[in-house]
C-alpha positions in Angstrom: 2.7 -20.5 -14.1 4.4 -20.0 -10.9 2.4 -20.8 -7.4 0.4 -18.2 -6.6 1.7 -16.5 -3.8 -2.1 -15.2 -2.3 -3.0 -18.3 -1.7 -0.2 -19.0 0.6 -1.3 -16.0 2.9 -3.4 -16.3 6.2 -6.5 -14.2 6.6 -7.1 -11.9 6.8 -4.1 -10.6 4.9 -2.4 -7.2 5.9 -0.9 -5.5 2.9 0.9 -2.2 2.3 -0.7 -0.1 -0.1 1.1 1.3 -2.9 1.9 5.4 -2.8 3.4 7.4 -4.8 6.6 9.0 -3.5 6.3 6.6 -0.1 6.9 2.8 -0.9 10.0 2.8 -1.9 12.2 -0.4 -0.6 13.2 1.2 2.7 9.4 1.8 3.7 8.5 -1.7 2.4 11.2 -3.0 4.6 10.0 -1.3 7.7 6.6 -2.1 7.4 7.2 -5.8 6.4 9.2 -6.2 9.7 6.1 -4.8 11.4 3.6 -6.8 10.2 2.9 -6.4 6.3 1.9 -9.5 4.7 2.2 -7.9 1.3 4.3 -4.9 0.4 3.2 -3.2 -3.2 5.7 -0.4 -5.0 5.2 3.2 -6.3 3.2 3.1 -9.2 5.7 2.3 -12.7 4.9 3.6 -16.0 4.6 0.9 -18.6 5.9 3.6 -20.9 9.0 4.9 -19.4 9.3 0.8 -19.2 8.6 0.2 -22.6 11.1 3.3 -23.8 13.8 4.0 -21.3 13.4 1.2 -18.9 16.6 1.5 -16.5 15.4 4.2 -14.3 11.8 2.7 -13.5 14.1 -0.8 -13.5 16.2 0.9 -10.3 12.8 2.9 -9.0 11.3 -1.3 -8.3 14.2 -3.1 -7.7 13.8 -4.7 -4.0 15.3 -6.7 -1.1 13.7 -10.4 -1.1 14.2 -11.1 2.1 13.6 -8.2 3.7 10.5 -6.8 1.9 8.5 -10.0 2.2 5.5 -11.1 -0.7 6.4 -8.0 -2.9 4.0 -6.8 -6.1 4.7 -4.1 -9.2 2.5 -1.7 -9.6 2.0 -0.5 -13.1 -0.2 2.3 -14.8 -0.7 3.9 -18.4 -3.0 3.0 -20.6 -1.8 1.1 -24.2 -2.0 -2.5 -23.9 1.2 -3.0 -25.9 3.4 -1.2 -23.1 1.7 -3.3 -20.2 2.7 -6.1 -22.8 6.5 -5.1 -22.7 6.3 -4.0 -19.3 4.7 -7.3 -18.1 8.0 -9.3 -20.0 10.9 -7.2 -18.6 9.4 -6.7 -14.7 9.3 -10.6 -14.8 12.4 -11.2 -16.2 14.2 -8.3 -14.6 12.8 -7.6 -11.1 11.5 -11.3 -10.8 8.5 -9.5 -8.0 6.0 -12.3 -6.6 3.5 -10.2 -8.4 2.1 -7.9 -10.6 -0.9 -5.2 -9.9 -2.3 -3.1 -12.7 -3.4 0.4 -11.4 -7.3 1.4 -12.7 -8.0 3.3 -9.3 -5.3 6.3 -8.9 -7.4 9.7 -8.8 -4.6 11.8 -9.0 -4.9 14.7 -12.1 -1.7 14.4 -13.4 -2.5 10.1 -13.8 -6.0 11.2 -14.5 -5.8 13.6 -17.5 -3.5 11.1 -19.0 -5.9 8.8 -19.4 -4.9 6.4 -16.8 -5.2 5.1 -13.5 -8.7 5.5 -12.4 -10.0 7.0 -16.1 -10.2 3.7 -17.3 -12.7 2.0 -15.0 -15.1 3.5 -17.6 -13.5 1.7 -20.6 -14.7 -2.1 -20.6 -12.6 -3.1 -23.7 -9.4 -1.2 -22.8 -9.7 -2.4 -19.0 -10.1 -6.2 -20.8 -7.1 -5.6 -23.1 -5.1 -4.5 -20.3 -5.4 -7.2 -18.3 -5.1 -9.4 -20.7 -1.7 -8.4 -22.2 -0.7 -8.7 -19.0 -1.7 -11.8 -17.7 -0.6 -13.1 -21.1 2.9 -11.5 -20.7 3.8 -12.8 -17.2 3.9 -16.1 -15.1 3.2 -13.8 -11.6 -0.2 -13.6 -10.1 -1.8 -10.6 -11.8 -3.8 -8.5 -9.0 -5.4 -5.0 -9.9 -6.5 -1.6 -7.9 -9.8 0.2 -8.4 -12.0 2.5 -6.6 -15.5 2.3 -5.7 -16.7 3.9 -8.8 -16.3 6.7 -11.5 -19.5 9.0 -12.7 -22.1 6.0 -14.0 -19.5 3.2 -13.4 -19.5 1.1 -10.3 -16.5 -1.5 -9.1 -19.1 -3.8 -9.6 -19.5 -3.2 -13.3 -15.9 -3.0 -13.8 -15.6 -6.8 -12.0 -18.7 -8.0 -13.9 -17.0 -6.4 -16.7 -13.8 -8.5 -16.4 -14.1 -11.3 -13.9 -14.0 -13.7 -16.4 -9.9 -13.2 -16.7 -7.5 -14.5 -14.8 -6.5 -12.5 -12.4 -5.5 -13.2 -8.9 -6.7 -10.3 -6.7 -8.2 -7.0 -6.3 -8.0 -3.9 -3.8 -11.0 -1.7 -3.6 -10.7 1.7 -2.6 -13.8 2.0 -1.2 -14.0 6.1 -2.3 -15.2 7.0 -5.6 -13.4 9.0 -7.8 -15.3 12.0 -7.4 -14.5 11.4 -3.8 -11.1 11.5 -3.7 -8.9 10.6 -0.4 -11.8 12.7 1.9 -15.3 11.5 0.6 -17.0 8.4 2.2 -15.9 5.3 2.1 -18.0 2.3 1.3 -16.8 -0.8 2.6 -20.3 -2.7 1.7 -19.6 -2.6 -2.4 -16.6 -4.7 -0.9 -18.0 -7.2 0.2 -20.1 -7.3 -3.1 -17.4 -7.7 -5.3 -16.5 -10.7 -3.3 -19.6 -12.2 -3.8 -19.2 -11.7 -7.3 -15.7 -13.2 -7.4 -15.3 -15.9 -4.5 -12.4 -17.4 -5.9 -10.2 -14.5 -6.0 -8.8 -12.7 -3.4 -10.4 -9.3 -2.3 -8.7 -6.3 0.1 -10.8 -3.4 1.1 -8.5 -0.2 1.2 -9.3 3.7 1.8 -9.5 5.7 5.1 -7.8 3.0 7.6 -5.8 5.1 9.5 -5.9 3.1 13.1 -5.6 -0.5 14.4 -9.0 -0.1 16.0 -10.5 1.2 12.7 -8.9 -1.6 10.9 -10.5 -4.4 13.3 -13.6 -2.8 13.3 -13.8 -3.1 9.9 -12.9 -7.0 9.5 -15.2 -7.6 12.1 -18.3 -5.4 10.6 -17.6 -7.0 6.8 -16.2 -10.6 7.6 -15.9 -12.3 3.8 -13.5 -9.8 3.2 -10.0 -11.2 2.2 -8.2 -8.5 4.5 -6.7 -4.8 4.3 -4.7 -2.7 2.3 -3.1 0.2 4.5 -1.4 3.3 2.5 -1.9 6.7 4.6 -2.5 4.7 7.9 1.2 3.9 7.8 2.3 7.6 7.5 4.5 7.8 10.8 2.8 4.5 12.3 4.6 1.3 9.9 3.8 -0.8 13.0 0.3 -0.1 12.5 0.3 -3.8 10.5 1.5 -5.6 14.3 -1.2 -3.5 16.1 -3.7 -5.1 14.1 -2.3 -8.2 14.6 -2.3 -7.8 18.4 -5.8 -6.9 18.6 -6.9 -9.2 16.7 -5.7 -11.7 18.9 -7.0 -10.7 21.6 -10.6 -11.4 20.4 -12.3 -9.0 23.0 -13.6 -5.7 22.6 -11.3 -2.8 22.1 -12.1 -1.1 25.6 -11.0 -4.5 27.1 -7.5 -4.5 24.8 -6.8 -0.9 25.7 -6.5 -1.1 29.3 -5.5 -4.9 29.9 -2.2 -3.5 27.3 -1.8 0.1 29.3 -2.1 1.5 26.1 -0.7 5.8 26.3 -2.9 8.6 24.7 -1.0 10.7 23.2 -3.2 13.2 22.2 -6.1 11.8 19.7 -3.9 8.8 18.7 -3.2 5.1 21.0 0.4 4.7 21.8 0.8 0.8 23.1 3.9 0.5 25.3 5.8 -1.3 22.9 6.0 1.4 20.3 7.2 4.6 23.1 8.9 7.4 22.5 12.2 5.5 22.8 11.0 2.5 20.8 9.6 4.9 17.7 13.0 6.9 17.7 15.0 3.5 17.1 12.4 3.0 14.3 13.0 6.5 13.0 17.1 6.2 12.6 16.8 2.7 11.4 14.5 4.3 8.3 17.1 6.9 8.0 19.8 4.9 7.6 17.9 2.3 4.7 17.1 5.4 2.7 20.5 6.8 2.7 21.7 3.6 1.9 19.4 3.4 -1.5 19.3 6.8 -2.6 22.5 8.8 -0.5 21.5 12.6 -0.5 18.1 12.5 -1.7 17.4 9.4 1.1 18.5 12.2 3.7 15.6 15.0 1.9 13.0 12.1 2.0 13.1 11.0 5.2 12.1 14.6 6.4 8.2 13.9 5.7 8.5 10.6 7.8 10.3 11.8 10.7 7.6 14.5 10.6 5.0 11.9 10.6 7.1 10.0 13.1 6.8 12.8 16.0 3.4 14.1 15.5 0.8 14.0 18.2 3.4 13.6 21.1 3.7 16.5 23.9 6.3 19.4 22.8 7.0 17.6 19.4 6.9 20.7 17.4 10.3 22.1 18.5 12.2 18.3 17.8 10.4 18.5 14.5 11.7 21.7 13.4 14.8 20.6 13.9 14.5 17.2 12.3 13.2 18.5 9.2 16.4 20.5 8.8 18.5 17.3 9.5 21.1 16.9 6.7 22.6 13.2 7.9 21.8 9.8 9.9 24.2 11.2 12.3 22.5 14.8 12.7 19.3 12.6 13.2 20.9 10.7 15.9 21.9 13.6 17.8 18.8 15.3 17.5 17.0 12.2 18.9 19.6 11.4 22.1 
């Protein structure tokens, strides 16, 4: 067994979420310069892995010294693909670890049986787990919500905490409440009651530094953090966290003694201005037309949207950004 890498991490650990169609290498690159402790992939199908692995092979491939701790997410839901899977994402993508998806809500992952449908299923959730822990050296972490219909994340960790895994994010929304519904942050700190030895994230609806600090603060045996749609446009969000929790005074104190900017509803620290968040916007550009050419170029169109949103008179620069067909048409845009 190698070491495991968690336990080398300070608390509380910041980690990048994984998202479909969003953490790809160049994001994990960006947000591990600013701050992520841990940056996870898109989810991977074990069965496209265990039929016709090259394309999932090239869709997790990574930078190892510029993505930081990095983990493969898989989903699906036969035990004898996470098997295989398990074997050629060790051997092949050599990741520093390995995260089983039981929490994804989304229909198509859904009505497939997977993601989130099998919190219910306390043997199938065991055999998973199991044929992968069994088929790997990495630390084995897993992602689940905060319950489906009858079944709670705690009886899916009372279910299983008896295997070795390493780590677990919560997304602290049930199923049935999707990415809008409330989030419950106290089941949380439950879970880590029930499991003290391993390490627990809380994840769902963090979409500020302030709302991140509150939360540490408010539910302190909490491991840390995982961040997915707080990082839409805002990659540094990981730093900000950082900063104010270093402080260690109340956020009213850390907003003015760091001139923070408000830019609308959203705090701007004078670090990440205008100019600052343009550099930020190019250099993205240019890592995802580096990996993926063309198709980096259509991509990076949500992000620079994301980039620009809530400053004065954005709209017209985003129209044009959107339309942007190269790094050098995005450089001229943003002069």
């Amino acid at each position: 067994m190698q070491q495991n890498f968690w336990s080398k991490l300070k608390k509380p650990i910041l980690a990048l979420a994984p998202m479909a169609g969003i953490t790809d290498s160049a994001f994990r690159q960006i947000c591990h310069e600013y701050g992520a402790d841990v940056t996870y992939s898109e989810m991977s199908s074990v069965s496209a892995l265990f039929f016709k692995p090259q394309k999932t092979l090239e869709l997790v491939a990574f930078s190892r010294k510029r993505e930081g701790f990095y983990v493969v997410q898989l989903f699906g839901k036969d035990p004898k693909h996470f098997a295989k899977a398990a074997q050629i994402i060790t051997k092949e993508i050599k990741p520093d670890g390995i995260d089983i998806n039981f929490g994804c809500p989304a229909k198509k992952v859904f009505g497939h049986g997977s993601g989130c449908a099998l919190m219910p299923q306390k043997e199938l959730a065991r055999e998973i787990i199991s044929a992968v822990c069994e088929n790997t050296d990495l630390p084995v972490s897993i992602k689940i919500r905060a319950g489906l219909r009858d079944t709670t994340a705690i009886h899916f960790i009372e279910n299983i905490n008896d295997l070795p895994f390493s780590a677990v994010m919560v997304h602290g929304r049930t199923y049935e409440g999707s990415f809008h519904g409330e989030v419950n942050f106290e089941i949380v700190e439950k879970i880590k009651e029930i499991i003290p030895d391993k390490i627990v994230l809380a994840n769902g609806g963090i979409n500020t530094p302030e709302q991140a600090v509150e939360i540490l603060k408010k539910h302190p045996a909490i491991d840390g953090l995982g961040i997915a749609r707080g990082t839409w446009g805002r990659p540094w969000i990981f730093d900000e966290i950082k900063e104010l929790l270093s402080v260690g005074t109340d956020l009213v104190s850390v907003q003015k003694n760091t001139s923070e900017k408000r830019t609308n509803t959203r705090f701007v620290p004078t670090k990440y201005d205008f100019k600052f968040i343009k550099k930020i916007a190019i250099q993205h550009a240019k890592l995802l037309y580096k990996s993926k050419g063309d198709l980096g170029m259509f991509e990076i169109r949500k992000h620079l949207a994301w980039y620009f949103k809530g400053f004065p008179n954005a709209s017209a620069l985003r129209q044009q950004l959107v339309q942007a067909k190269s790094v050098a048409e995005i450089k001229n845009i943003l002069k």
